[in-house]
Each structure stands twice: as structure tokens, then as C-alpha cells.
N, C-alpha and C positions, 0 to 999 in steps of 0.2 A: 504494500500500500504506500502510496505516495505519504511522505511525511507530511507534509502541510495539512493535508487530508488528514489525517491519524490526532493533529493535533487539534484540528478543528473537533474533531470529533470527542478527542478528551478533554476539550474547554466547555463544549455541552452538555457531557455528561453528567460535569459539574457545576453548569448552570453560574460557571463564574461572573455573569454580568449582574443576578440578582441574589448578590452574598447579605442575605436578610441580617446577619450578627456587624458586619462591619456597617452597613446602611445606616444603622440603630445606634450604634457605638463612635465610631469615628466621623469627623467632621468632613465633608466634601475636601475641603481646601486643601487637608493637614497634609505635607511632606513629610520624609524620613526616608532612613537608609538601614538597609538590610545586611549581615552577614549569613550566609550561606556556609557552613562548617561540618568537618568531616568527623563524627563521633567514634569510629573505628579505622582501622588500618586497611588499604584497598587501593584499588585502583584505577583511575577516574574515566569514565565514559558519557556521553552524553551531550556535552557541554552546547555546542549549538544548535539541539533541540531544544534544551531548558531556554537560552536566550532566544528561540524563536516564540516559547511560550509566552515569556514576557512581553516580548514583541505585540504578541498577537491579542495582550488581553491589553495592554494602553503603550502606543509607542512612544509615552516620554517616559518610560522607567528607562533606566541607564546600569545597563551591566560592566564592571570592572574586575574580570576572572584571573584568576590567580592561580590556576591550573589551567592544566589544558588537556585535552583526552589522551590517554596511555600515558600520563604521571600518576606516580605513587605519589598516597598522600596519609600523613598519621592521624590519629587522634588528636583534635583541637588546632588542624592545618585549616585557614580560610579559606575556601575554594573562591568563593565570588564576592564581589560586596555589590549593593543594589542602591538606587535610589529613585524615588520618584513617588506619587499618590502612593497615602501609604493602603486605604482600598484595593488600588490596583497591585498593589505589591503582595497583598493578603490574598487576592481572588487568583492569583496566580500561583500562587507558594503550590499546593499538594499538589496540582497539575505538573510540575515544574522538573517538584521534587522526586513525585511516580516517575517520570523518566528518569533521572539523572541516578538514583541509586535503583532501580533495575539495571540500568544497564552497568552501573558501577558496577554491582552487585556480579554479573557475566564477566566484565574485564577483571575484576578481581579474582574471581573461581578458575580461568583462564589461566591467570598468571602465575597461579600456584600450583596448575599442571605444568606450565613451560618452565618455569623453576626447575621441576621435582626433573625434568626430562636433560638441566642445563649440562651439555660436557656429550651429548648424544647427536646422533645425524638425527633423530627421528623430533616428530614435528605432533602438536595438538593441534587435531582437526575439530572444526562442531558436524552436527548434520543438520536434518530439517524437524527434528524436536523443536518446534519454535513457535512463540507465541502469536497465533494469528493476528494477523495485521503488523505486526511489529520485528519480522524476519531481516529484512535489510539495517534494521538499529540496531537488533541480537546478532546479527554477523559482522558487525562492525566493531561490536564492543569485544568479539571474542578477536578479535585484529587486534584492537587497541592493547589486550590482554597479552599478546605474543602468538597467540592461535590463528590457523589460518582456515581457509575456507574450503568446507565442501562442496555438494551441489547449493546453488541460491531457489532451484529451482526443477520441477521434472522437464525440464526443457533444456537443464543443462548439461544434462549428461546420461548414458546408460549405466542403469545401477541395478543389475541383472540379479535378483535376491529369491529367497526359497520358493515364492509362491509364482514368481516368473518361470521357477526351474520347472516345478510342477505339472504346469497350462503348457509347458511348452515340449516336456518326455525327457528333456535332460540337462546340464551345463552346457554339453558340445552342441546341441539343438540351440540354444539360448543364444550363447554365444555367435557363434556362423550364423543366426538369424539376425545378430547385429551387427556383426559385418558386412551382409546384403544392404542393408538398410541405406534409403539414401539422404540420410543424414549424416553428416561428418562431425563426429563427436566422440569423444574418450568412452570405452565400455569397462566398466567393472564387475564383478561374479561373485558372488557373494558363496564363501567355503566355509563345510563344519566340519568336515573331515578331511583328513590326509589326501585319501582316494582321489574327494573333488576334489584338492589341491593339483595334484596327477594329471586327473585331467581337464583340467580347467590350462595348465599350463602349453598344454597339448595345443589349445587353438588358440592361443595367443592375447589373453584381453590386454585393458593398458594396464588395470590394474586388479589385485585379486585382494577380498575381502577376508581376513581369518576370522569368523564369527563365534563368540562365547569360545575358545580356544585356551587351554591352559599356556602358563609361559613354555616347560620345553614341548608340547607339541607347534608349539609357534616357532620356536629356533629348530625343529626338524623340516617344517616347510619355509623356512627363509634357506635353509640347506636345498633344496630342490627347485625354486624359485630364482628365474633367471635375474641378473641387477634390473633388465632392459623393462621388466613388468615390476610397478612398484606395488609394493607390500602395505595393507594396513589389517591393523589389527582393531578388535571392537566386542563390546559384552563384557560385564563384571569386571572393567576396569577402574578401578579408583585410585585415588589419589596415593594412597599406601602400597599399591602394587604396580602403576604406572611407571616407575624407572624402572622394574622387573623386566616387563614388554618391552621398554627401550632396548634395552641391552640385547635383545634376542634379535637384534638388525632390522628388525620392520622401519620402514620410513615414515609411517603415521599412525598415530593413533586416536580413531574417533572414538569424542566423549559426550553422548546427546544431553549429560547432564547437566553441563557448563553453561547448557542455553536454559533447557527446560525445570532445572534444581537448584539454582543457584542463590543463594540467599540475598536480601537486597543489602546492599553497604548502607549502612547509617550513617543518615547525613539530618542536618536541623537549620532550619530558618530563624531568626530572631531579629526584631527589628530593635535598631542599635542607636537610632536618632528621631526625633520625629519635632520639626521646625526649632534645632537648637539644642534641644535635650535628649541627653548624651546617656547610653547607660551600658556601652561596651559589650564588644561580642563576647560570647560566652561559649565555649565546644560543649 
């Protein structure tokens, strides 16, 4: 989904123009300035979509970011300071904030996979676990994280998996049916056993999937897997077993959890001024 779209639509959901508490409370006129702070340790994503928010709910707030996407940031680091209506500064906040620690939240979980991976050739992929509507922000945040990209889309590639093998009588059926195919794009084969391994290597995809695969049956099919077809691995990978998989020469390994489990970073809004009075950010 188009961003712009996505945000229009989460500024209606929350009906940010008729915020009945601040209408009641705050004075039309009154200015102030906002800090935006990082309550945990993570790593920052989002950033000009939250400033499109504010954009889109009054465009005289004035954002001053202090990070920028794929920094790490601690506990009681300023990410943004804000100013402008402090109304429109409030009607903005959760809209702002739901993007900016979701997808922190991705680049953070992200970054703790390519850590755990650092000193290896192999690479964290996401997949298409992903929050509808919101696929192109969740693959950008796991980028910003160090992770790189699967498919964005069934259009982007052949990703030839059990129930394709199925429908279709075999891997080498599968496979040679995407070879014909007059689309010009990378095929992948999705293997739970050696065997497919075998022969999946047989008809050549670009790349071959080891599915729920323990580690040494994984370094016995990177042993019969040619360099020229790359290797990923995927299933019951977690963060505690992921340099395991590394080490066994796979060149990727996807983690649909990074997109779809990932917990959000804690982040807080506080406004810090409002025409003069002064009462400091706080994490």
C-alpha cells in the first residue's frame, strides 16, 4: 500500500481532527515543543513516516530529528524534538508513535539477528509474514536492521514450496515447469529432506530452500549443494540457534519472525514547553 494512503488511513482511524480531551483542555492558540525519546535500547526505523504524520495532521509542526533510520539509540536518547499547536502535536502523537516503534521494534529484532550472525558470509532475510498494508515499511525496517530482502511480493519471484510440489507430482515437475515459464525471474524449491535436496539440485533452481532442517543435516546438504545455487535455511530458527545455521555455510537465513513477532521499541512523547514554560524532556 502506498504510504500516504496507509497514513491517511491511520489518521482516521483515529479521528485525529476531533480529539474531544484536547478541544476541552487546551487552548486553540497555545504553542509548545515536544521531545520524542527512546525508553529502551533498539534501533530506529520509521522516521519519515512519523514526520509525514505530523505533516499530515497540521503542516506548521516543525520536526528536529536527532536520529535517523538504522541508528542505534539507548535508553533516554532524544530521537526528535517537535514544535508547533500543541492540539496538533497531541492529535498526532499515537498515530506517529504506532509507526515509529513498530517498525523500530523490526529494525531492532533484525539487528540482533545480524549481530548474533557478525564474522559469517550468511545474511538475515524476512519473508512475506507481514502486516497487511504495511509490507514495504516492514521491509525497510528489517534493511535498516542489517536484514535484507526476500520476495516484496508473488510477483517477485518463484518460490516453489510443499503444496506447489504437490499440485504439481514433484520438485523436478515444479521446477522444469518454471523454467518453461515465460517469465524471467529467480526460482526457488522449497526442501525437507536430503532426497529433495538431491534432486532439486538435479534441475538447477537459483536457489534451494532447507525447510525446519536441523543444523548438521543443513551442513550435509551445503556438502552437496553447488556454490553456483544459493543456500537458505528457515523453520525453528531463533535467535539462540541462529549462528549454529550460520556456521553450517548457508548464505541466508529466513526469519518471518522479525517482521511478524517482533516486539515494538518503547518510545514516549512529552511535551516539554508550551508558550514559555519549560518542564524538560524526560526518557
Amino acid at each position: 500500500m502506498n504510504t500516504s494512503a496507509l497514513i491517511q488511513l491511520a489518521l482516521a482511524e483515529d479521528a485525529v481532527f476531533n480529539d474531544l480531551t484536547a478541544i476541552a483542555t487546551i487552548p486553540a492558540d497555545l504553542q509548545g515543543s515536544a521531545c520524542i525519546t527512546a525508553k529502551d535500547t533498539g534501533v530506529v526505523s520509521g522516521i519519515p513516516v512519523a514526520n509525514a504524520v505530523f505533516a499530515a495532521v497540521d503542516k506548521r509542526i516543525r520536526c528536529n530529528w536527532q536520529s535517523a533510520d538504522a541508528d542505534r539509540v539507548e535508553a533516554g536518547h532524544i530521537i526528535g524534538e517537535l514544535s508547533g499547536p500543541v492540539r496538533s502535536l497531541l492529535a498526532a502523537e499515537r498515530t506517529a508513535l504506532n509507526f515509529l516503534q513498530h517498525l523500530s521494534g523490526i529494525a531492532t529484532a533484525t539487528r540482533a539477528f545480524s549481530d548474533a550472525l557478525q564474522g559469517t558470509d550468511c545474511q538475515i532475510a524476512d519473508t512475506r509474514k507481514t502486516t497487511p498494508g504495511f509490507r514495504q515499511l516492514e521491509k525497510q525496517a528489517v534493511m535498516h536492521g542489517g536484514g535484507t530482502n526476500h520476495r516484496m511480493d508473488l510477483q517477485s519471484g518463484m518460490l516453489i514450496k510443499e503444496n506447489h510440489i504437490e499440485a504439481c507430482g514433484s520438485i523436478t515437475a515444479a521446477v522444469n515447469a518454471c523454467h518453461r515459464s515465460i517469465h524471467s525471474t529467480w526460482i526457488e524449491v522449497e526442501c525437507e529432506t536430503l532426497d529433495e535436496v538431491a534432486e532439486a539440485v538435479a534441475v538447477r533452481p537459483d536457489i534451494i530452500l532447507l525447510d525446519n532442517m536441523a543444523p548438521a543435516t543443513v551442513r550435509k546438504a551445503r556438502d552437496v549443494v553447488p556454490a553456483s545455487i544459493l543456500l537458505e535455511a528457515s523453520g525453528n530458527i531463533t535467535l539462540d540457534n541462529a549462528r549454529t545455521y550460520a556456521e553450517t555455510g548457508v548464505n541466508r537465513i529466513a526469519i518471518g519472525a522479525i517482521t511478524h513477532s517482533a516486539p515494538a521499541l518503547d518510545l514516549s512523547m512529552r511535551i516539554v514547553q508550551t508558550n514559555g514554560r519549560t518542564s524538560g524532556c524526560r526518557p
